[in-house]
NUTORNU-407501 format. One record per atom (N, C-alpha, C): residue number from 1; residue in one letter; atom name; x, y, z. Coordinates in steps of 0.001 Angstrom, whole numbers. Each point is the difference from the previous one (the first is absolute). Example, Ala and Ser with C-alpha at 12.3 -4.5 7.8 and 13.67 -1.06 7.14 Angstrom:
// NUTORNU-407501
  resi  resn  name       px       py       pz
     1     A     N    13190    -5690     7800
     1     A    CA     -890     1190        0
     1     A     C      900     1200        0
     2     S     N     -350     1050     -720
     2     S    CA      820     1190       60
     2     S     C     -770     1090      730
//
This chain:
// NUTORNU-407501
  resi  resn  name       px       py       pz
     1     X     N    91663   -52288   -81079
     1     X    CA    -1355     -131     -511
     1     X     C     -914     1009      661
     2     X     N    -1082      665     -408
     2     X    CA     -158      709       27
     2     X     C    -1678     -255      258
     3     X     N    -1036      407      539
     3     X    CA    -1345     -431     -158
     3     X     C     -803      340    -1200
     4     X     N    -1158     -655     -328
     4     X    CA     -496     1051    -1126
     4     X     C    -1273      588      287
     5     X     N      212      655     -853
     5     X    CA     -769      954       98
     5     X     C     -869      382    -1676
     6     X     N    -1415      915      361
     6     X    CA     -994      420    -1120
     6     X     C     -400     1380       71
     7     X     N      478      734     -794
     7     X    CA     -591     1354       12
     7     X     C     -774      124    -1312
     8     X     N    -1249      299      165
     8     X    CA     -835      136     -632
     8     X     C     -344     1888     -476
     9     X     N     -139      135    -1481
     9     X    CA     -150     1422     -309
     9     X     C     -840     -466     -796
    10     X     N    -1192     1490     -126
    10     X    CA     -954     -364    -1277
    10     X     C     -371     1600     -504
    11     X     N     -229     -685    -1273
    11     X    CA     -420     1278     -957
    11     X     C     -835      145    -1223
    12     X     N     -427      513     -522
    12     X    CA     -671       78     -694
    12     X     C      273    -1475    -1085
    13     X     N      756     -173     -743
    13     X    CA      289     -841     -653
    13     X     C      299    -1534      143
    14     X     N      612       88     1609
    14     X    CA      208    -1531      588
    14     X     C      601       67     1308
    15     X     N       47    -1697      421
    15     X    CA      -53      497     1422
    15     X     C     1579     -574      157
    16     X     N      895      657      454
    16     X    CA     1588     -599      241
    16     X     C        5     -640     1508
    17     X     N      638    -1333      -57
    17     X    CA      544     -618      969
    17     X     C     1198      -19      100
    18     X     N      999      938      834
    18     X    CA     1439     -805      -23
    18     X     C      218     -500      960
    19     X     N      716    -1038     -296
    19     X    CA      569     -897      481
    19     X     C     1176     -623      419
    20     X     N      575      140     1763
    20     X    CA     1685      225       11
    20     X     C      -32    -1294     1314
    21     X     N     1504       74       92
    21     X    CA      131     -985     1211
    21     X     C      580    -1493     -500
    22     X     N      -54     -916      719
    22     X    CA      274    -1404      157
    22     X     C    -1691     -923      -38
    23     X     N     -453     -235    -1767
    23     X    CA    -1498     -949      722
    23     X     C      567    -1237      101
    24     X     N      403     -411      996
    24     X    CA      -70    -1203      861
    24     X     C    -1188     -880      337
    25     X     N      142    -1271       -6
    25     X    CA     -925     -683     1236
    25     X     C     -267      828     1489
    26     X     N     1202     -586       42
    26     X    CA      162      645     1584
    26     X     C     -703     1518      536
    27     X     N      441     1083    -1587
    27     X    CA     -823      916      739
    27     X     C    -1321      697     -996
    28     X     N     -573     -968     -251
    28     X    CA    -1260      373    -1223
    28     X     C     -822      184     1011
    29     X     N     -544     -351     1739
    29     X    CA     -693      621      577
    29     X     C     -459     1389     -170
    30     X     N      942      854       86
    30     X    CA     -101     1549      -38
    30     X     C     -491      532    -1122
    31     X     N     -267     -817    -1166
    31     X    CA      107      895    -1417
    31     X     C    -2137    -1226     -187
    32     X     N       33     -826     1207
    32     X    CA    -1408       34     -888
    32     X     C    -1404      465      154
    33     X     N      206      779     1077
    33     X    CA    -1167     1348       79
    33     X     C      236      763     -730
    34     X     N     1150      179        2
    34     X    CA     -164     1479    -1511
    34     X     C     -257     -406    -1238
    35     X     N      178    -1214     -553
    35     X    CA     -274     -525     -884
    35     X     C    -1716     -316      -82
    36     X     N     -419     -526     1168
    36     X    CA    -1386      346     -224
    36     X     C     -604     1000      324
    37     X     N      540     1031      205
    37     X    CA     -911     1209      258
    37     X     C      126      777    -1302
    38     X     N     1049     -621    -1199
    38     X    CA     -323      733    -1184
    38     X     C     -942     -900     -901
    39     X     N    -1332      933     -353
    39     X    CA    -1202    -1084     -568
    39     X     C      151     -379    -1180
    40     X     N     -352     -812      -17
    40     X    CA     -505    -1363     -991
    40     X     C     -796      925    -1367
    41     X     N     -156     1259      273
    41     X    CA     -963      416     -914
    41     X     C      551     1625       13
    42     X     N      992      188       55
    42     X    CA      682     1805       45
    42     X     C     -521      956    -1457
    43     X     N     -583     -570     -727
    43     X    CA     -440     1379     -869
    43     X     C      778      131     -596
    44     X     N     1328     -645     -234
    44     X    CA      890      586     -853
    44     X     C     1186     -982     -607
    45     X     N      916      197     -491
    45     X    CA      707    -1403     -437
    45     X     C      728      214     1569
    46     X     N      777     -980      151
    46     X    CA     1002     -418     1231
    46     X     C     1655     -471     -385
    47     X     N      828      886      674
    47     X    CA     1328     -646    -1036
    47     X     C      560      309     1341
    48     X     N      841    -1334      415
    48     X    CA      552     -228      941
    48     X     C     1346      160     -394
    49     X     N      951      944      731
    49     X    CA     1515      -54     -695
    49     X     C      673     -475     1302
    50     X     N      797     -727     -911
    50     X    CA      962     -942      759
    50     X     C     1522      738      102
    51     X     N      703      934     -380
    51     X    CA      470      410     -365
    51     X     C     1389       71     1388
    52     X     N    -1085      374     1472
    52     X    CA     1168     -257      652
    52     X     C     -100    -1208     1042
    53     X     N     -618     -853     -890
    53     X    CA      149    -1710      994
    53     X     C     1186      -69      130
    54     X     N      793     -548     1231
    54     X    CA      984     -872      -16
    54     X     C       20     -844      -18
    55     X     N     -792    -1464      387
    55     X    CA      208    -1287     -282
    55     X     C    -1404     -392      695
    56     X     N     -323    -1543    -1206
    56     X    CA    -1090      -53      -28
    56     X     C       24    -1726     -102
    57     X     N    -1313     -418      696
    57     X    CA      364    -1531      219
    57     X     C    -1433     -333    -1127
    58     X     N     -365    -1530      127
    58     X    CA    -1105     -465     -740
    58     X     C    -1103      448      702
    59     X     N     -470     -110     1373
    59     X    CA    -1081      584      645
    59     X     C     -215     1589     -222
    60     X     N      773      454       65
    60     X    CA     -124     1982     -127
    60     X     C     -623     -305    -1697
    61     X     N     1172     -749     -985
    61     X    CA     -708      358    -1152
    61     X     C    -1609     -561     -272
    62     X     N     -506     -998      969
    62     X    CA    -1014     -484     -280
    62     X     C    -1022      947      613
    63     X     N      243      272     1123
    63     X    CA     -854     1517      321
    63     X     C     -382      668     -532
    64     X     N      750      824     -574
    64     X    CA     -311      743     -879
    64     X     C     -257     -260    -1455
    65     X     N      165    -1082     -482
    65     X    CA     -719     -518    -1121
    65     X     C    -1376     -261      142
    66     X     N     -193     -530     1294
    66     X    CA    -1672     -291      477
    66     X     C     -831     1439      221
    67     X     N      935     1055      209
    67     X    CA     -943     1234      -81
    67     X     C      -58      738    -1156
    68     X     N      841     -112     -777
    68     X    CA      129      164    -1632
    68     X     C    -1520     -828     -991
    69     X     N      149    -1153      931
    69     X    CA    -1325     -846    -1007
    69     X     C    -1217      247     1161
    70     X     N       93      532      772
    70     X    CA    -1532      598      740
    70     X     C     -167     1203     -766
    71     X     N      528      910      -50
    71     X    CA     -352     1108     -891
    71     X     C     -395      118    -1206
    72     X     N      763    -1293     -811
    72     X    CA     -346      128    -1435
    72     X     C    -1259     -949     -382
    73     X     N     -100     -265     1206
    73     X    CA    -1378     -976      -28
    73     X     C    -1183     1213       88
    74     X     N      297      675      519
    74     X    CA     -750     1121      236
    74     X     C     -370      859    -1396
    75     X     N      655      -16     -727
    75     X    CA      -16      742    -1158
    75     X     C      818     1385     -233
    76     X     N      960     -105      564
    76     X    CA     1159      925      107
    76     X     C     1405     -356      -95
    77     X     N     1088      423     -697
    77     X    CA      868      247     -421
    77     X     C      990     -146      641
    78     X     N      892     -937      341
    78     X    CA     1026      398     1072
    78     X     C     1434     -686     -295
    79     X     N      971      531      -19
    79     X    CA     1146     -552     -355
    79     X     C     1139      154      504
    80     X     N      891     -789      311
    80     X    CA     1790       76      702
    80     X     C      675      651     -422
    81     X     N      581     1079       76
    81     X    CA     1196      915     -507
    81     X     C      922        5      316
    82     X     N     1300     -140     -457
    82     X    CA     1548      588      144
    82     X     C      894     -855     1034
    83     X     N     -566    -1455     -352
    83     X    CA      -19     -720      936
    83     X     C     1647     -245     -273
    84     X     N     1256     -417     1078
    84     X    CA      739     -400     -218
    84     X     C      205    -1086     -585
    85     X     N     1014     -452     -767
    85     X    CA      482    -1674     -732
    85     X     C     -544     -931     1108
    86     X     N      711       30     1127
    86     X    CA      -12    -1189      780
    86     X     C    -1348       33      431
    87     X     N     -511     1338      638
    87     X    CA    -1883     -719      416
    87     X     C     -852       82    -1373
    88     X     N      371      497    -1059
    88     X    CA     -613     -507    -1509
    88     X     C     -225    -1593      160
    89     X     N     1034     -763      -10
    89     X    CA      483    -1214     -619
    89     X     C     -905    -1160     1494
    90     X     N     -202      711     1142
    90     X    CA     -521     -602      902
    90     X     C    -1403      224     -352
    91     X     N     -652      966     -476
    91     X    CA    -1489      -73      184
    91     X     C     -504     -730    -1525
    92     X     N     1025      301    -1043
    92     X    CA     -249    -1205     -743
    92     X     C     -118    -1335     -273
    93     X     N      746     -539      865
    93     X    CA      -86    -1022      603
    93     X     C    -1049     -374      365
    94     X     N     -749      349     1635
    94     X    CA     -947      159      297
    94     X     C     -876      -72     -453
    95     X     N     -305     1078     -574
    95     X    CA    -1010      757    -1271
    95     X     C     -202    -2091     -832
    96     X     N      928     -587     -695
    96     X    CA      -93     -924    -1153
    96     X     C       53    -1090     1029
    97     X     N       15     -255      980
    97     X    CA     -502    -1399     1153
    97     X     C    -1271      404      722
    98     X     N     -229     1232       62
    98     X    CA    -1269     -163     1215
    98     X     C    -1037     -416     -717
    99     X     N    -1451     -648     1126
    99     X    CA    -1003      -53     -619
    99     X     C     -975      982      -69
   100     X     N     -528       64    -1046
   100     X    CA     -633     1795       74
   100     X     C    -1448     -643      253
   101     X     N     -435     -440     -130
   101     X    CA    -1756     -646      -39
   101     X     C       76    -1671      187
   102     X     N     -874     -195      802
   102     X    CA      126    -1168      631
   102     X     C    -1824     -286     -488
   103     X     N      149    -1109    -1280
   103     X    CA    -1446     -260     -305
   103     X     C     -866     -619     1284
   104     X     N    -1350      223       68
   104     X    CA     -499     -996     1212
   104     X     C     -143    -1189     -464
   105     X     N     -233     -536     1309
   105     X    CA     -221    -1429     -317
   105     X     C    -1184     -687     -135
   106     X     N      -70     -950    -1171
   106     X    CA    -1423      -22     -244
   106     X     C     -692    -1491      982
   107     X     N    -1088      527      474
   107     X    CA     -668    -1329      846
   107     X     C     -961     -509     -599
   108     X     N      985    -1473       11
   108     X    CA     -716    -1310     -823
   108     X     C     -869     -673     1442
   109     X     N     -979      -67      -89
   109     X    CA     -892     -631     1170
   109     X     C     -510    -1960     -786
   110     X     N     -590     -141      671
   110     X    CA    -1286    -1019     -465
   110     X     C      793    -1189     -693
   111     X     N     -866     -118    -1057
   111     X    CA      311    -1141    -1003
   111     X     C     1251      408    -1158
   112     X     N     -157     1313      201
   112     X    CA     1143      418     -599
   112     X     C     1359     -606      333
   113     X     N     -164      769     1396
   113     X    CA     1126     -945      845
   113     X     C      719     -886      210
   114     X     N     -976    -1181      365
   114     X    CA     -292    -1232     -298
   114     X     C      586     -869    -1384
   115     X     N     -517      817    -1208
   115     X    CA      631     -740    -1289
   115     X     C     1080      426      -39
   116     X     N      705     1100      285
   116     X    CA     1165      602      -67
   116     X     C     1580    -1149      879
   117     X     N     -941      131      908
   117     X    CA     1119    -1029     1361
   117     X     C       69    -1605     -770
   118     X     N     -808     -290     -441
   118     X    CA       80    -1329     -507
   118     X     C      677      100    -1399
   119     X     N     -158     1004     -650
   119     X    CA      138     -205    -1606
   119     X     C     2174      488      522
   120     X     N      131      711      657
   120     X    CA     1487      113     1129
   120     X     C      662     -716      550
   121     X     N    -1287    -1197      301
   121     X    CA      902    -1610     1137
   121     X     C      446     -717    -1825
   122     X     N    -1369     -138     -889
   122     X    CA      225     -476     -968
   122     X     C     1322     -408     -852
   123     X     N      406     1842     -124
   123     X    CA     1166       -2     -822
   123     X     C     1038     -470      582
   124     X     N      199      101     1786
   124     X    CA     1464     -126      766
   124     X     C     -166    -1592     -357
   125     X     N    -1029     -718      -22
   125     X    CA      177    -1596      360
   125     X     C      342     -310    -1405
   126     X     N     -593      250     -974
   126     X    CA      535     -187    -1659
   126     X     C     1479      345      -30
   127     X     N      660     1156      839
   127     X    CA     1423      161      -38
   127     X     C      799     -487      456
   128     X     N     -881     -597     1262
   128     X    CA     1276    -1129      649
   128     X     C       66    -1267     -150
   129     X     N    -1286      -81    -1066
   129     X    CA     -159    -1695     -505
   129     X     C     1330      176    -1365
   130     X     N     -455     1692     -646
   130     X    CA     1264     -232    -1083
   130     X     C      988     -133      473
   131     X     N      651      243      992
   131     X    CA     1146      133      549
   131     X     C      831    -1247      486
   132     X     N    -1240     -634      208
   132     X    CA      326    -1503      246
   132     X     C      248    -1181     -905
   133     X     N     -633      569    -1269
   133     X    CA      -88     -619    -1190
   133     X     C     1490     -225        6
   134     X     N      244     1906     -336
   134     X    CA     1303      -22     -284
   134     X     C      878     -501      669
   135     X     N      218      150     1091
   135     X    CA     1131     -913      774
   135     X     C      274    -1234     -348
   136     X     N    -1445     -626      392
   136     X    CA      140    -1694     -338
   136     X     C      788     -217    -1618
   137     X     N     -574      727     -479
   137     X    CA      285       36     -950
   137     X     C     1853      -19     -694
   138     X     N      386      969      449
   138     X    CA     1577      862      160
   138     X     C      383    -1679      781
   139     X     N     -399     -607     1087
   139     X    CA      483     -883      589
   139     X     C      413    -1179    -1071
   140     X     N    -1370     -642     -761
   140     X    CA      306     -712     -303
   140     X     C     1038      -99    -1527
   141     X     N     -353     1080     -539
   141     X    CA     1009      131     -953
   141     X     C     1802        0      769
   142     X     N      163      167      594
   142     X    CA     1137      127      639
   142     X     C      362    -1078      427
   143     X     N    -1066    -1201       49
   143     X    CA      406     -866      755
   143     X     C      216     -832    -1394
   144     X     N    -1020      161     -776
   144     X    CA      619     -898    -1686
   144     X     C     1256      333     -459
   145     X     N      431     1181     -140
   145     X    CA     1009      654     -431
   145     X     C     1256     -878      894
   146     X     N     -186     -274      986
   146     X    CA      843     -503     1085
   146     X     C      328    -1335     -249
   147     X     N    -1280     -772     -127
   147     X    CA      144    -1419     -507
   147     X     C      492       75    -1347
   148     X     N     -300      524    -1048
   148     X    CA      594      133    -1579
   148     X     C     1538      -26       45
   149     X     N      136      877     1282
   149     X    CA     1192      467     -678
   149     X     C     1000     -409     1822
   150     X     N       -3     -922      501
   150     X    CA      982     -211     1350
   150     X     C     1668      614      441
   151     X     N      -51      769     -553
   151     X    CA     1323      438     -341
   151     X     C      246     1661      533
   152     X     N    -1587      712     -113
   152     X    CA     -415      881      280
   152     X     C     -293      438     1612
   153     X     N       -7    -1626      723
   153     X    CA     -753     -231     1318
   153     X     C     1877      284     1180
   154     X     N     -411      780      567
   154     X    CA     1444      548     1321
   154     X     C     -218     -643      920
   155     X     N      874    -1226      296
   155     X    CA     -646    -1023      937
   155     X     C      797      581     1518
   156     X     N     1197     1115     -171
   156     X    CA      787      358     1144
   156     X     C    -1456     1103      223
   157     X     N     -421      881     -545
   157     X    CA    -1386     1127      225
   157     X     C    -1103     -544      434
   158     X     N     -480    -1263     -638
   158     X    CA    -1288    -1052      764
   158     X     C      273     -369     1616
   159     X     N     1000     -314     -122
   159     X    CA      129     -578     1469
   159     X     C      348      743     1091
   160     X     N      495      952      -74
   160     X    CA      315     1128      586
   160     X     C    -1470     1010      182
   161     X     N     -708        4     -886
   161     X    CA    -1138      168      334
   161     X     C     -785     -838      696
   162     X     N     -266     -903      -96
   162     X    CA     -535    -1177      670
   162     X     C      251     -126     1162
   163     X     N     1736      494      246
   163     X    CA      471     -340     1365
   163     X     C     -897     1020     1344
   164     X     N     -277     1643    -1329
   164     X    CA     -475     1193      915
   164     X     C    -1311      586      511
   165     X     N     -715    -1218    -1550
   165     X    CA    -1686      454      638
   165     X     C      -78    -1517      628
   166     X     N      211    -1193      -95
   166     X    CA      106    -1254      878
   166     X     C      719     -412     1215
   167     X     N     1192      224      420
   167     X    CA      643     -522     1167
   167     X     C       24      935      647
   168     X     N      205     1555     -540
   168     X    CA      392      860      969
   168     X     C    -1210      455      429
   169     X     N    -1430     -717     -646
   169     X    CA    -1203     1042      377
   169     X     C     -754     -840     1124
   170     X     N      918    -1517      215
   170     X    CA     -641     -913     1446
   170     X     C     -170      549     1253
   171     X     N      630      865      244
   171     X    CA      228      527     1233
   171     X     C    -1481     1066      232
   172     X     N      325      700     -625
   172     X    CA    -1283     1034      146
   172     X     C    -1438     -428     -436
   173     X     N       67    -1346     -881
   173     X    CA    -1087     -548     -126
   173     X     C     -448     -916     1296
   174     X     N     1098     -568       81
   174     X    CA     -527     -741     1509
   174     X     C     -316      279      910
   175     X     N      695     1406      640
   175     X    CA     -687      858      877
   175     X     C     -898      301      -10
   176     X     N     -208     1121    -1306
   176     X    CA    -1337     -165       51
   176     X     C    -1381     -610      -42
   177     X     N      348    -1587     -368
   177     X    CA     -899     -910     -202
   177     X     C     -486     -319     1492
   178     X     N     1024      146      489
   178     X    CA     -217     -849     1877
   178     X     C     -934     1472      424
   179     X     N      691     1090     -391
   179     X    CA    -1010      914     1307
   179     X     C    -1209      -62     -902
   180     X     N     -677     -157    -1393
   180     X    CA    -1085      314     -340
   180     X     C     -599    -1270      999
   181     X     N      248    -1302     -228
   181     X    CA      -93     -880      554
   181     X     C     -359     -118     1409
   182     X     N     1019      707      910
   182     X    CA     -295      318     1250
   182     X     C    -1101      975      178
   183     X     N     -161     1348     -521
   183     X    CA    -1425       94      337
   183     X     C     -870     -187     -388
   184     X     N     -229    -1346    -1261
   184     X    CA    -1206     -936     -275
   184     X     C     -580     -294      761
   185     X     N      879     -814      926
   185     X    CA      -54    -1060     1130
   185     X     C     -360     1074     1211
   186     X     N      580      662      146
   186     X    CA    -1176      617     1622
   186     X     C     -784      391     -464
   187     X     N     -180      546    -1027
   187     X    CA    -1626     1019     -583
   187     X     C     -995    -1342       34
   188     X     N      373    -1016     -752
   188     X    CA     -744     -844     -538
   188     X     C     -518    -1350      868
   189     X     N      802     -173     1346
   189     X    CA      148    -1034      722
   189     X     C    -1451      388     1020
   190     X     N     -157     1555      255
   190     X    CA    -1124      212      801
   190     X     C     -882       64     -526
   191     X     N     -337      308    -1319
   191     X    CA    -1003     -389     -642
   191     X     C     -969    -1101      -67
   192     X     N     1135    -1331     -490
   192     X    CA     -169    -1202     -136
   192     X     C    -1025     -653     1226
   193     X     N     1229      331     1315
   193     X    CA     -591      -26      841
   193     X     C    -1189     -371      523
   194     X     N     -731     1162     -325
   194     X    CA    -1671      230      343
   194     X     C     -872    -1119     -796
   195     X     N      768     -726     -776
   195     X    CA    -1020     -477    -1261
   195     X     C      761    -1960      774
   196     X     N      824      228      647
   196     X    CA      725    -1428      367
   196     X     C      789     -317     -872
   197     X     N      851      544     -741
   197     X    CA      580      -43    -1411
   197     X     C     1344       60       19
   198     X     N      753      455     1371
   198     X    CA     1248      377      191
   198     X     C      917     -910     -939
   199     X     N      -90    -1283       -6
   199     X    CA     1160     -606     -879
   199     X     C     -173      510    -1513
   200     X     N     -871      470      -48
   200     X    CA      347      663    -1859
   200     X     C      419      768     -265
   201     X     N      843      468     1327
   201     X    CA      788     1363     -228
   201     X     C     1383     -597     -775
   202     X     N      357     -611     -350
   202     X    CA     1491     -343    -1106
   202     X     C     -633       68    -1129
   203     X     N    -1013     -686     -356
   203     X    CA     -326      150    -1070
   203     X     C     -661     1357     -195
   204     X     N     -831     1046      771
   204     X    CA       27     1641     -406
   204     X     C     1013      598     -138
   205     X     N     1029     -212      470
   205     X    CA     1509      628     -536
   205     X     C      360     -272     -925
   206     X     N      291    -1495     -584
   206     X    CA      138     -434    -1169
   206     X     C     -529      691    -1342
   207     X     N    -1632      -87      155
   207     X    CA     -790      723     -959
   207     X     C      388     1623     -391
   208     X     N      275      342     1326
   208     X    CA     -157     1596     -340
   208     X     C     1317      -75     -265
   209     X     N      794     -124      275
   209     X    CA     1514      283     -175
   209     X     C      142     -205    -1635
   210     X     N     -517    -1041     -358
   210     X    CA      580     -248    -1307
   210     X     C    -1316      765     -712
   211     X     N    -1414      628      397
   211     X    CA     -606     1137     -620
   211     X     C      864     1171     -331
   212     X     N      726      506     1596
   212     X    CA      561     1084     -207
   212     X     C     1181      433     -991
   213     X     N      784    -1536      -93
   213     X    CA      867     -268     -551
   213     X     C      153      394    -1426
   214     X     N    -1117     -548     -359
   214     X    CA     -567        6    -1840
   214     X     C     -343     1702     -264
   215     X     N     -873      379      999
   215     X    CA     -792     1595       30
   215     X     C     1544      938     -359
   216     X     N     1104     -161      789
   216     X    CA      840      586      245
   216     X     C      902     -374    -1411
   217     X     N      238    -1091     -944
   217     X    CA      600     -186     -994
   217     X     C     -674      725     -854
   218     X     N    -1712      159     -163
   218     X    CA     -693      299    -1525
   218     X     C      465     1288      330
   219     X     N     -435      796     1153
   219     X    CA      650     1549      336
   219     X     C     1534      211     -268
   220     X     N      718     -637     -149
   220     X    CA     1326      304      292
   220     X     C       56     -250    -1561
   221     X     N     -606    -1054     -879
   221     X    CA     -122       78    -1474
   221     X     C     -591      847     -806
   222     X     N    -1190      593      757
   222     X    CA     -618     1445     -714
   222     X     C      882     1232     -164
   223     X     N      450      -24     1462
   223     X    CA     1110     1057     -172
   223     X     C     1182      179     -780
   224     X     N      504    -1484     -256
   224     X    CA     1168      -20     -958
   224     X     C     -603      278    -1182
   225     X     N    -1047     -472     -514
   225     X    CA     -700      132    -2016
   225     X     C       67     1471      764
//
């Protein structure tokens, strides 16, 4: 591999860039002062020949595509020549994925804002109420279909399920029930405390545990719809 390199000639008619070497990542350092020291505005068309590239990655071709569209932004003429197959087929590439103009972004302030974020919460909650429709929905037909027809119902698949979100899920439920539990009870016991209240600490575990309990099913049900 070879470095690259820009020799620049000009003449009456246009200004020649050739263009030789390896454009690499690795070594596009070297090639981008010369690249900007040829202007944005040369007086003349610009035709960059490719002719003795040896190999060329997506960054080299984007380089020089980005100085191709500075120039012609300019109002001048500039085009790739004699480019080999293989760095052809790379800057086309390039060329048909990059983004060439990046619109700005427009700032919604105020009440604008404001109706925007709500009329946004609006639609998500209408979607997850449909969503819920539907489920319940999908549920209970499935469950008529089931009763209609008993024959349909896999009583070796029910129970075997049953066995995997129910018996096998005691363990990790119980654990975790005791430690939420356990730090109810010290968080909550010094609290009490101050107020003379200490024995209502079973019953603040109780409460919250089976809060958290429920909080943690509707979440674990949102996520499944």
């Amino acid at each position: 591999m070879t470095t690259p390199e820009i020799k620049v000639s000009q003449n009456q008619d246009r200004t020649q860039c050739q263009l030789s070497g390896s454009w690499l990542t690795q070594d596009l350092v070297s090639v981008l002062k010369p690249l900007e020291a040829i202007s944005d505005q040369p007086g003349t068309p610009v035709v960059f020949d490719l002719s003795q590239v040896g190999t060329m990655d997506t960054d080299g071709a984007l380089v020089l595509l980005q100085k191709q569209a500075a120039i012609e932004r300019a109002g001048y003429k500039c085009s790739l020549a004699n480019a080999p197959d293989h760095v052809s087929q790379i800057i086309s590439t390039v060329e048909k994925h990059r983004i060439k103009d990046c619109p700005p972004a427009k700032e919604v302030r105020g009440i604008v804002e404001l109706l925007s974020d709500t009329g946004k919460s609006a639609i998500e909650i209408c979607g997850k109420f449909n969503e819920l429709i539907s489920f319940l929905g999908l549920v209970l037909t499935a469950t008529l279909r089931q009763i209609l027809n008993p024959r349909r119902i896999r009583i070796t698949s029910l129970i075997s399920q049953m066995e995997q979100i129910g018996i096998h899920a005691l363990p990790i439920v119980g654990l975790i029930s005791f430690l939420i539990g356990v730090v109810l009870a010290f968080q909550g016991a010094g609290q009490l405390e101050r107020f003379g209240a200490q024995i209502f600490t079973i019953n603040l575990v109780a409460v919250c545990s089976a809060t958290i309990t429920l909080a943690g099913c509707d979440n674990h049900l949102g996520r499944w719809i």
